[in-house]
N, C-alpha and C positions, 0 to 999 in steps of 0.2 A: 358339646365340648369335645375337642379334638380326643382322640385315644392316646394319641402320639405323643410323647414329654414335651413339654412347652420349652424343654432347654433346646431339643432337636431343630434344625431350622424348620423343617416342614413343620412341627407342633407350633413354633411361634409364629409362622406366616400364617396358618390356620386360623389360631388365637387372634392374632392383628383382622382376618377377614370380619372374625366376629365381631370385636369390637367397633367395628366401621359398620356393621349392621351390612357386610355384601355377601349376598346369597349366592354360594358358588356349588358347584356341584364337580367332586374329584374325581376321574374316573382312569379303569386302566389297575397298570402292577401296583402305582401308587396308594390306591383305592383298595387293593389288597394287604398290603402293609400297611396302611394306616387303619386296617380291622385286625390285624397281628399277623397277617402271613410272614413267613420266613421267606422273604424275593428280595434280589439285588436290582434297584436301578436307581436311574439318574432323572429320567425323564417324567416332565408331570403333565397331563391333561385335563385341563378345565371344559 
C-alpha cells in the first residue's frame, strides 16, 4: 500500500495501479518522497 495519502494524486494513481493488479516499479525523487523524503518535484519515472 502506497505511503502517500490516497487524497494526494500520486497516493490515488498508486492506489488505482493496485487495484488494477499493474506491477509498476517508481523510481527517481518520486521514489524518495513517496518513502517520506522532504524533495520537491513534478516529475515521475516508471
Amino acid at each position: 500500500m502506497p505511503l502517500q495519502s490516497q487524497d494526494s494524486p500520486l497516493g490515488a494513481f498508486l492506489k488505482a495501479l493496485c487495484e488494477e493488479k499493474i506491477n509498476c516499479i517508481l523510481i527517481g525523487a518520486m521514489a524518495a518522497i513517496e518513502q517520506g523524503a522532504p524533495l520537491m518535484t513534478v516529475d515521475y519515472g516508471f
